[in-house]
C-alpha positions as CSV (number, residue, x, y, z in Angstrom):
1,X,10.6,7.0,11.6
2,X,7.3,5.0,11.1
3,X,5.8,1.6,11.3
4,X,3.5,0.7,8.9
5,X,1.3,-2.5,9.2
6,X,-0.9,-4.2,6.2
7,X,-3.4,-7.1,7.1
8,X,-4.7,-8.5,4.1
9,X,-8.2,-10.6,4.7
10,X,-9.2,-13.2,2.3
11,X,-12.6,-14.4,1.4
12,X,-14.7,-16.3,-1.7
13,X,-17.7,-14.0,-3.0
14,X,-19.6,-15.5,-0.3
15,X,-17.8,-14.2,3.0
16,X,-16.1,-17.4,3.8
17,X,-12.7,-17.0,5.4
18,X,-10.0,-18.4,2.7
19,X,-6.4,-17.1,4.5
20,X,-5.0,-13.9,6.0
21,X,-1.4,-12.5,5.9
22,X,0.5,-9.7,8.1
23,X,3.3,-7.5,6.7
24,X,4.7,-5.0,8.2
25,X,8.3,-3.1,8.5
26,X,9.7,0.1,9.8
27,X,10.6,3.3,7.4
28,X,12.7,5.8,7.9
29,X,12.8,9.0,5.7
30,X,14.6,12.2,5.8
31,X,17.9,11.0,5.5
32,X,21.2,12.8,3.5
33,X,19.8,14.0,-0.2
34,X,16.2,12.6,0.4
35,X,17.3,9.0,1.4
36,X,15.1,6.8,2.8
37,X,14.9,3.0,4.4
38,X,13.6,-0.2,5.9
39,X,14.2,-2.1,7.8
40,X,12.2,-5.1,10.3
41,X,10.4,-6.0,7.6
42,X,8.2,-9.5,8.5
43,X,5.2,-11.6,6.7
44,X,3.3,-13.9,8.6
45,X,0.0,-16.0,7.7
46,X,-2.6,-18.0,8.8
47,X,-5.3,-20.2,7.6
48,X,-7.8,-19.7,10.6
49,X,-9.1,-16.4,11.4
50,X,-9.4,-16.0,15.0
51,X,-5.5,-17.2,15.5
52,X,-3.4,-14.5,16.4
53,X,-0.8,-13.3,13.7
54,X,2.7,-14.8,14.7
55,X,5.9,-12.8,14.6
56,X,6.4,-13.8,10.7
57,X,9.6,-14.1,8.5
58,X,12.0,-11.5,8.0
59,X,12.3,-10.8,4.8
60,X,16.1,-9.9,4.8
61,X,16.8,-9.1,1.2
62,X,15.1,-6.0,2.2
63,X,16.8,-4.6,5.1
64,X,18.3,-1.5,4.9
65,X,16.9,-1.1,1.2
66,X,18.1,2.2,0.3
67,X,16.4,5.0,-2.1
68,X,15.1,8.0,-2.7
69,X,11.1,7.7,-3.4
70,X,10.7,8.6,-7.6
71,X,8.7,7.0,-10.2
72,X,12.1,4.8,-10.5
73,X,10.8,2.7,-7.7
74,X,8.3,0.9,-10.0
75,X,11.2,-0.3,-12.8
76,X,11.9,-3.8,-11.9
77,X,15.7,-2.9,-11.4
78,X,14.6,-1.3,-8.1
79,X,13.5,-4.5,-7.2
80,X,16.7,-6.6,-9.2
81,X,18.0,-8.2,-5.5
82,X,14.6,-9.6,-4.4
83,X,14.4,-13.3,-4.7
84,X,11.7,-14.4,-7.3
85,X,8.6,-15.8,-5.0
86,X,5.3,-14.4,-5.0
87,X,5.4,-13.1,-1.3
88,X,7.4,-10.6,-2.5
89,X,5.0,-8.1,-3.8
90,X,3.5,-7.6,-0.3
91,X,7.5,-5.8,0.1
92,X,6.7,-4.2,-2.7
93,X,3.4,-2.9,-1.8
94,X,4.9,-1.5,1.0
95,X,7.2,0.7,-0.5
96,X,4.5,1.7,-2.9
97,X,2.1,2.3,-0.7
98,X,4.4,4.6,1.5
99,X,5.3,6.6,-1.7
100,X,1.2,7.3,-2.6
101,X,0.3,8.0,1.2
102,X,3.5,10.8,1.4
103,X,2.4,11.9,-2.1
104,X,-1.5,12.5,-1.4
105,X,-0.1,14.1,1.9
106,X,1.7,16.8,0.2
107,X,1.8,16.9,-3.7
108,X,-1.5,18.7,-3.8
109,X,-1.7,20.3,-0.8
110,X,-1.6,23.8,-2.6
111,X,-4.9,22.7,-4.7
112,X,-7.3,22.0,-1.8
113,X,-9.5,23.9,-0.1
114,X,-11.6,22.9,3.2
115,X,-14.7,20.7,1.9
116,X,-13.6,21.0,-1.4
117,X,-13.3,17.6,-3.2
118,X,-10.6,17.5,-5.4
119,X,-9.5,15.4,-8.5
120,X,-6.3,14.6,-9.8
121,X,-6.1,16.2,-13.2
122,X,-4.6,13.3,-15.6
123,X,-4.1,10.2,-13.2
124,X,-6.3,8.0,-15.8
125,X,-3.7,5.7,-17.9
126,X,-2.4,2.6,-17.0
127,X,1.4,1.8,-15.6
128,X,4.0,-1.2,-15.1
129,X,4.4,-2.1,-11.7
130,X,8.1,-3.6,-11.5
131,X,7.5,-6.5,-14.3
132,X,4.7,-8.4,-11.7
133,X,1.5,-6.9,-13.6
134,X,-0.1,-3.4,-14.6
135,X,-2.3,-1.0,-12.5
136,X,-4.9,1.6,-13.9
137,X,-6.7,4.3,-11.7
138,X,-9.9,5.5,-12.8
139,X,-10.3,8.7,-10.7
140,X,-8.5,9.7,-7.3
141,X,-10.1,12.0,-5.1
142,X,-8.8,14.3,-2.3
143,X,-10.4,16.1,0.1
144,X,-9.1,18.7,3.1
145,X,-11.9,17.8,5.9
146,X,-10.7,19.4,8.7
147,X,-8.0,19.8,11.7
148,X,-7.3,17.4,14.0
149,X,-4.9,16.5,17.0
150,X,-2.5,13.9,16.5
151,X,0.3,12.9,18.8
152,X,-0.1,16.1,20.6
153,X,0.2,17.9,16.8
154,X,-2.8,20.1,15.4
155,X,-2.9,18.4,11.6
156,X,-4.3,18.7,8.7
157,X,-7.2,15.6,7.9
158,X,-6.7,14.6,4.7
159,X,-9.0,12.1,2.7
160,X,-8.9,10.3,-0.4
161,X,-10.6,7.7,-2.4
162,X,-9.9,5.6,-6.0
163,X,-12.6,3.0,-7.2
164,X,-12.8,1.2,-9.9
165,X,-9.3,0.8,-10.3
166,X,-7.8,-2.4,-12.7
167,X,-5.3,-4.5,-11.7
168,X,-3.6,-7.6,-13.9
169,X,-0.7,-9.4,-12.3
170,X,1.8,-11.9,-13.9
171,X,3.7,-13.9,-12.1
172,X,5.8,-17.2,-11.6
173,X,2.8,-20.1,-11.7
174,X,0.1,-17.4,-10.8
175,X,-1.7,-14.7,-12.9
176,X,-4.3,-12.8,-11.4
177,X,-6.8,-10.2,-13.3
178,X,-9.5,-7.8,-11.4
179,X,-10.5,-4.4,-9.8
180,X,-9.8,-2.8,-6.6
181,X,-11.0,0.4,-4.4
182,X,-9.0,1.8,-1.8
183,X,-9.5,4.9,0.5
184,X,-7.7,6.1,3.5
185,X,-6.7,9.4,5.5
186,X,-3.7,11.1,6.9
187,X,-2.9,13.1,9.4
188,X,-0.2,15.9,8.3
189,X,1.4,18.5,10.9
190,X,0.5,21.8,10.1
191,X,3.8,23.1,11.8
192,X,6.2,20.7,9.8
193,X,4.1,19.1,7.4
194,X,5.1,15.6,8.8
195,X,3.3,12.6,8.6
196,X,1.5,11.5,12.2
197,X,-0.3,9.1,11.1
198,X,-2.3,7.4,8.0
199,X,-4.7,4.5,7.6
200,X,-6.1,2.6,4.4
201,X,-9.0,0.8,4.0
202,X,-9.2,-1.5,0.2
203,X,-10.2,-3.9,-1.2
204,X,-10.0,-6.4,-4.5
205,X,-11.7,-8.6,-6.1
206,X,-9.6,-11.2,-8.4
207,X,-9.5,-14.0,-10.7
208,X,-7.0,-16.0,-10.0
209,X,-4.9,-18.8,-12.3
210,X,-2.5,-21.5,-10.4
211,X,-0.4,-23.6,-13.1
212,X,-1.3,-27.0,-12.7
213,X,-4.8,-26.4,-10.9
214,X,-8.2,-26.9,-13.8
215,X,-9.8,-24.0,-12.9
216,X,-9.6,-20.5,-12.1
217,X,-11.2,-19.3,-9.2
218,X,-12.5,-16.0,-7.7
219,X,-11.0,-14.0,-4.2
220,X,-12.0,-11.3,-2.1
221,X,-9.1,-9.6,-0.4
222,X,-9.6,-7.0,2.1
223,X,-6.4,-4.6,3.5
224,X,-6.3,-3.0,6.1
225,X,-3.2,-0.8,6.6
226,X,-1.8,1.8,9.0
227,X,1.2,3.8,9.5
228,X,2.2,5.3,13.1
229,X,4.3,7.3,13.7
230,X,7.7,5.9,16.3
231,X,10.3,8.8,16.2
């Protein structure tokens, strides 16, 4: 069982604070025939930057959302019981982002070697992310740097990184078009190959279109994101 936290920083190109939000939620994996589920999920924001986050809304249409992680879970009929508001896609992005950190952790782990940077073969080409918008990665790298101590567990450090990546969302009364880079590492037991912890670091940069505002305009979002480890 986890708890994974994503703080997303907002900024015009010239550093000025715009907004922040807070999602988080627990996950739970490992259940009958490769089940898993949240729960606790809640989004908070704020428009001033040094005021603490506040306990946030739960998001109820997603407790005790059920699956088993698959390509599946970027078809918009995963997603056919969330309520149509734009909030929604930081839910989304945290089931997405749970299913790339457990697949960097252990789909490849039979291609790297210590030091050795590695690239995903075939990752360029770009896919439909639930019926919100299209993603396309330029390169993802993967590197084995090391052993570390988690949690009492010796692990395996894993890092990756994917720049340059294009992102074009379409939604109710917003449309958004730009790039983003994101990089992050996690900490997988060597004993059970289990998950002790993982952290991301992204960011985007984004044009953004309100209906009914004149003019587009341009915002810098930083995430921050981690995932610990609670059972």
């Amino acid at each position: 069982k986890y708890r994974m936290t994503a703080v997303y920083t907002n900024r015009d190109l010239y550093g000025n604070f715009t907004g922040k939000q807070k999602v988080s939620g627990d996950y739970t994996r490992g259940l009958e025939n490769g089940f898993v589920t949240w729960n606790n999920i809640l989004i908070s924001g704020s428009n001033d930057f040094s005021e603490p986050f506040k306990e946030g809304a739960r998001q109820d249409y997603m407790e005790n959302i059920k699956y088993v992680p698959s390509p599946k879970m970027l078809d918009a009929e995963a997603f056919k019981n969330f309520p149509a508001k734009p909030e929604n896609v930081f839910a989304k992005n945290l089931i997405w982002d749970m299913m790339m950190i457990e697949g960097f952790a252990w789909e490849y782990s039979d291609s790297l070697k210590l030091n050795k940077r590695y690239i995903i073969p075939d990752i360029k080409g770009e896919f439909e992310m639930a019926d919100i918008g299209t993603y396309s990665h330029t390169s993802i790298q993967i590197c084995w740097t090391g052993i570390s101590v988690v949690n009492n567990t010796l692990c395996a450090v894993i890092e990756y990184r994917a720049l340059d990546n294009k992102i074009e969302l379409k939604m109710d009364q917003i449309k958004t078009k730009g790039t983003e880079q994101y990089w992050g590492t996690t900490w997988v037991a060597l004993e059970d190959k289990q998950i002790e912890y993982a952290e991301i670091y992204g960011g985007t940069i984004q044009e953004i279109e309100v209906t009914g505002m004149k003019n587009k305009f341009l915002v810098k979002t930083i995430r921050e994101l981690w995932v610990e480890k609670i059972q």
